[in-house]
N, C-alpha and C positions, 0 to 999 in steps of 0.2 A: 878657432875660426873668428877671423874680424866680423862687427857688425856688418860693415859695406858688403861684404861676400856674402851675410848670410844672405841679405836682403835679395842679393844678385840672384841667387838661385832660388830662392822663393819667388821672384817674377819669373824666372824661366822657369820652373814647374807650374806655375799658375799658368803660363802661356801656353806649354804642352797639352796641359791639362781643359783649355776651352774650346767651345766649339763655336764655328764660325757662324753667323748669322747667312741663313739661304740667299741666295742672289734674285730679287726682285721681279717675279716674271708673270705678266709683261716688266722689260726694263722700261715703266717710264709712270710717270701719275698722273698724265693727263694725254688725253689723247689730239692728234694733231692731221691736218688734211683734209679731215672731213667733219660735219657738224651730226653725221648721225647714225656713227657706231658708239657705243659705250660697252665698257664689262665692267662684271663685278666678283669677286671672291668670294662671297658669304651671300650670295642665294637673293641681291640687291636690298640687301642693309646697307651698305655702301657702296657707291657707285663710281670708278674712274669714269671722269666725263670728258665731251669735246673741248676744246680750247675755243672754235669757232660757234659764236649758238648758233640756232635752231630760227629759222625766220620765215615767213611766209605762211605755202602749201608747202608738205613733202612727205611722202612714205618712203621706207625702210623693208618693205617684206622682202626682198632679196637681201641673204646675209648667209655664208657658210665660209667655213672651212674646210679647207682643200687638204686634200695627203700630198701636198708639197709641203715641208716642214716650216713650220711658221707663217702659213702663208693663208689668207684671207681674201671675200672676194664680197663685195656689197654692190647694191643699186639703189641710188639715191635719186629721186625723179629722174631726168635724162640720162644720171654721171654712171658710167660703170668705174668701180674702182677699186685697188687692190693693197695691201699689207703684206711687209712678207717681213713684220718685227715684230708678232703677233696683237698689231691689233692697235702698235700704238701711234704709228703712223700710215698715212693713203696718201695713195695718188692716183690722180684720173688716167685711163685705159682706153677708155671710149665713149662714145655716147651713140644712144640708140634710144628713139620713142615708142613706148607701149601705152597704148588707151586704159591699162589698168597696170599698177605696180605688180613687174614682173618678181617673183618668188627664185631662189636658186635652189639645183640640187648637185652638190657635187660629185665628183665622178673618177674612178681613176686615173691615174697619167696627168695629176695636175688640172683636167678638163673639167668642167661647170656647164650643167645646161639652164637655161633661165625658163617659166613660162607664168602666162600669167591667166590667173584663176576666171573661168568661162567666157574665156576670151580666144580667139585664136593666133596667139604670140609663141613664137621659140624661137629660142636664141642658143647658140654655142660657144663655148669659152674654149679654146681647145689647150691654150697656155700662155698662148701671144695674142691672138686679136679675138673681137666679136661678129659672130658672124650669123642674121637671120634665116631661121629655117621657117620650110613650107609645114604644117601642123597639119596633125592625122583627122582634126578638127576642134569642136570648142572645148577647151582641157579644164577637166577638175584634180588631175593627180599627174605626176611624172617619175617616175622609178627608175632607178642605173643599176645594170648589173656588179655588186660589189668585185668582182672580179674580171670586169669588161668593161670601160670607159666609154666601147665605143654601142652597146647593144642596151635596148631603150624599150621600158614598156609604158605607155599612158593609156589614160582612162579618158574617152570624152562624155558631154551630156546625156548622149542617149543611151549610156551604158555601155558602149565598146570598149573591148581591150583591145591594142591595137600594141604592135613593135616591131622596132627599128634593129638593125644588123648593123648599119654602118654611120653613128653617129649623128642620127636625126634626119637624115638624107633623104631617106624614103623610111616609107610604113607598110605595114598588111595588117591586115584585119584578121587576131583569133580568137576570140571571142566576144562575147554578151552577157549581163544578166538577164537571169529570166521572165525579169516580171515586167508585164506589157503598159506601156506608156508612163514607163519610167521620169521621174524629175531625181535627178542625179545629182547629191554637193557636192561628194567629195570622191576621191578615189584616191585610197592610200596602198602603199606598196611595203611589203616588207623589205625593211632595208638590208637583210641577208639572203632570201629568197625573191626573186618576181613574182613567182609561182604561186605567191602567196600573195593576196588583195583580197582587201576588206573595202566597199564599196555603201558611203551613204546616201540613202534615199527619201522621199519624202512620202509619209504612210508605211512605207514595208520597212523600214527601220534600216538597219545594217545588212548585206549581202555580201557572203564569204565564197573565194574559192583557193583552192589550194591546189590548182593545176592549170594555173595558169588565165583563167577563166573560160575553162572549158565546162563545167560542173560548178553549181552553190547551191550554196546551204545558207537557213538564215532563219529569225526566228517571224513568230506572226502576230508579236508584239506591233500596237500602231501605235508609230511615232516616227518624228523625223529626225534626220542624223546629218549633223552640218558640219561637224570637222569629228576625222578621224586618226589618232595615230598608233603606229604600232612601236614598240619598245622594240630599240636597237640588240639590246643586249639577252633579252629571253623574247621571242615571236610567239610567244604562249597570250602573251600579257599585250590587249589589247585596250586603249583609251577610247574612248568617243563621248560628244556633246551633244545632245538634243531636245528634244520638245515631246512628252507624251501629249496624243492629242485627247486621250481621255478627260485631261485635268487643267491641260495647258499648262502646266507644271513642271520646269527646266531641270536638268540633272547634267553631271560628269555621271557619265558611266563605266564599269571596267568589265574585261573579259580577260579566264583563263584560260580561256580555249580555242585561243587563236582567231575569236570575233566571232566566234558559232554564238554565242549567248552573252547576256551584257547584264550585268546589277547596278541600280543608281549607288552612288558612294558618296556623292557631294550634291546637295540640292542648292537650288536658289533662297535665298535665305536672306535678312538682314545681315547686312556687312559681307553678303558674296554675290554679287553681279552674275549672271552669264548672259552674254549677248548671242547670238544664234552663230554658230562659228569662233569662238574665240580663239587668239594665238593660244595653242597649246606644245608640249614640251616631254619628254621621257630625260628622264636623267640617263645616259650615255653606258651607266656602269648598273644602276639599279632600276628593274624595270617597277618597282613600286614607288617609286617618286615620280610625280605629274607635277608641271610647273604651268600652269597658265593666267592669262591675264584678263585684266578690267581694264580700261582708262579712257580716259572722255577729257579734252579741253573746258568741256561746260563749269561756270563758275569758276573754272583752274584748279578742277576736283585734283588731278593728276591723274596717275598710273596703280593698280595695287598688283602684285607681283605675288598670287599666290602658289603654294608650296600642299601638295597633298601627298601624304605619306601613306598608304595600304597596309604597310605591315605594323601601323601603327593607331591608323585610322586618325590619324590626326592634321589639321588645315589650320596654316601659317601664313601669313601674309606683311610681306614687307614693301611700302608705299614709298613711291615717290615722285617729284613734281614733272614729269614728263607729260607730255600731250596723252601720249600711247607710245606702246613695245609694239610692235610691229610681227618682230621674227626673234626666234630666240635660236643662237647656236652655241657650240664647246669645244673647247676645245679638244685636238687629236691627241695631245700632249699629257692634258689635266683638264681631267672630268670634272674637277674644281673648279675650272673658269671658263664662266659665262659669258655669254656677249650678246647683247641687245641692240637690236636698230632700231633706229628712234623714229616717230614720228612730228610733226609740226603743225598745227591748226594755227596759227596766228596772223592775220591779214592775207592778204592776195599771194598767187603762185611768183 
């Protein structure tokens, strides 16, 4: 065998022989359209950022992923706006004004409802345009039936449960918590059942029901409960942030019992912020990963993007110069990548 041949077939076993490097996804390294969505792959150790910066006023709490494949939906002060190349490109859809930064929840059939937190705002995304709905009243939670785009349950101030049949259109009222002259943060819904809501309050801690809010249960711990969320992937494993009022003494709390009972797992601490409400997060695939956030423009502290793990008991945090995270969402695809809407403190709106 001549040299030239041997060599020739040693490239071509070498070439049979390797594997192709994955294709890039999102395909792109910087993001483009809008100044404030960003993801990241590795939990914001690194971050693909905008192309456009961040200037003025602006929040970001409206940010989700839609079960249209690739496809994204944010709110950026006035701009509604959309991505369908996951994430690396937008463009504006519409514009609509809310007195507080409207939140998304996505919905089957492509469709998004917006609302914004104790306010009385809703909005509908149905796939093509935006369109404002009349609210059951001041909303602290909004829930979608995982298998109905168009059937709706929210939570208002006074502790009603309240839902929709035909896409925000109208409401009826079926239920209440039980405890009298309630002050209401939050109302969170399980994202595989309605039927399950977990409800935070101020003094009576957490209130759970599991039928829709017809019956709860709760415990007679005092303390207040300002954001709550339940883990997509096991409804056993509940999150929540609050204030014991014994001690005035901040915690991440967790529940395996579907929000009937809460343990602190994270305290306030040096080098862990909680502000009363913080963005918080379930990792998509593991209900023992909680991702939430610290950030403050003051001094141009930035953002710190903590990571707590339960099965492990251990708090990670990866910092970066951002105003504030806003909303955190994942994608449908890969539970790997994350996506942060951004906020902006600098100069005037």
């Amino acid at each position: 065998m001549s040299l030239a041949l041997a060599i020739t077939l040693s490239l071509l076993a070498a070439r049979r022989h390797s594997v192709a490097a994955p294709p890039l996804s999102p395909p792109c390294t910087a993001v483009t359209g809008s100044p404030a969505v960003a993801f990241t792959h590795d939990e914001g150790r690194f971050i693909t950022r905008p192309v456009e910066p961040l200037t003025g006023i602006g929040y970001t709490y409206g940010l989700a992923a839609l079960d249209t494949p690739h496809t994204l939906l944010s709110w950026f002060r006035d701009t509604i706006a959309i991505s369908n190349d996951d994430g690396c490109s937008w463009r504006a859809i519409g514009s609509m004004s809310a007195d507080f930064p409207p939140s998304i929840v996505a919905a089957r059939g492509g469709r998004a409802y917006a609302w914004s937190d104790n306010r009385e705002f809703l909005a509908r995304y149905d796939g093509n345009a935006i369109k404002s709905l009349k609210s059951p009243g001041t909303l602290t939670g909004l829930g979608v039936d995982p298998d109905d785009g168009t059937h709706l349950r929210a939570g208002t101030s006074e502790g009603a449960i309240w839902e929709s049949r035909d896409s925000g259109d109208t409401w009826s009222r079926i239920g209440a918590i039980n405890v009298s002259a309630p002050i209401v943060y939050r109302t969170a819904f399980d994202p595989s059942n309605l039927d399950h809501i977990v409800v935070g309050t101020a003094v009576s801690g957490a209130l759970t029901s599991f039928d829709g809010g017809r019956t709860w249960s709760g415990t007679s711990d005092r303390r207040n409960v300002f954001n709550i969320v339940i883990a997509p992937s096991n409804a056993s494993i509940v999150w929540a942030m609050g204030i014991e009022l014994a001690d005035s003494s901040k915690h991440i709390y967790r529940s395996v019992d579907g929000g009937v009972t809460f343990n602190a797992v994270v305290d306030q601490k040096e080098g862990v912020t909680l502000i009363n409400g913080p963005v918080m997060a379930v990792h998509p695939r593991d209900a023992n990963i909680l991702y939430f956030v610290f950030g403050t423009s003051f001094q141009n502290y930035g953002t710190d993007l903590f990571r707590y793990d339960a099965s492990t008991s251990t708090l990670t945090v990866a910092h970066n110069d951002f105003d504030d995270i806003d909303s955190i969402a994942f994608s449908r695809s890969d539970p790997g990548l994350m996506y942060l809407g951004l906020e902006t403190q600098r100069g005037i709106q």
